[in-house]
C-alpha positions in Angstrom: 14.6 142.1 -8.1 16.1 139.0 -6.8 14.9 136.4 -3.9 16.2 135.9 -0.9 16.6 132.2 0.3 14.6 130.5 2.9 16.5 129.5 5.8 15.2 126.0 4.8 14.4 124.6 2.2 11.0 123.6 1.5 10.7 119.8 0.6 7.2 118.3 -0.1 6.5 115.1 1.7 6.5 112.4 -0.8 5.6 108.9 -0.6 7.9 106.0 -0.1 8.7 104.4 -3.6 8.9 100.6 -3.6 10.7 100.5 -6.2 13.8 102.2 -4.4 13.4 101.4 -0.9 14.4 98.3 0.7 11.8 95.8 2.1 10.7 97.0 5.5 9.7 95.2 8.3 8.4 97.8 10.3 6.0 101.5 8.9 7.7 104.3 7.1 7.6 107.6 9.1 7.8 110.6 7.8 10.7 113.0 9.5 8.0 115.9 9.9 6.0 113.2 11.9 9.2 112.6 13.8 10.6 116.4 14.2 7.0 117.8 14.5 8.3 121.1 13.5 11.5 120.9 15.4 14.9 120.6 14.6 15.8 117.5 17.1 14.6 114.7 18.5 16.0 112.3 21.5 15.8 108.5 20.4 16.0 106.1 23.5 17.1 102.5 22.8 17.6 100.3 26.0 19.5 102.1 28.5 21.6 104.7 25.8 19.3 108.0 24.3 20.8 109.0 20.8 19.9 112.8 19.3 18.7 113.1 15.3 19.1 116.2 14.1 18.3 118.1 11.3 20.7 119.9 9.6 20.3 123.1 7.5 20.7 121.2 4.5 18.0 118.9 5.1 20.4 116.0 6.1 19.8 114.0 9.6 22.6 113.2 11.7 22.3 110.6 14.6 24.4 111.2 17.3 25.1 108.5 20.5 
């Protein structure tokens, strides 16, 4: 019997490691916080709104 798979992937949420990630200045969000169980979001930034999308391989694209 073989498995059919997922549409996407599943990734557990992991926590930032310090050792790998640069200093921040701000806090680390997690992309399901961001997406909240969508596949987009609109980002505005002054007067411009930017999309972040998910792809289907679990990349994020921003787009202007």
């Amino acid at each position: 019997m073989t498995e059919t798979p997922s549409a996407q992937p599943a990734v557990p949420p992991a926590e930032p490691n310090p050792a790998i990630l640069p200093a921040l200045a701000g806090p680390v969000l997690d992309s399901a916080q961001i997406f909240q169980g969508t596949r987009e979001v609109a980002i505005r930034h002054g007067s411009e709104t930017y999309r972040l999308r998910l792809t289907k391989a679990n990349k994020l694209i921003l787009h202007k």
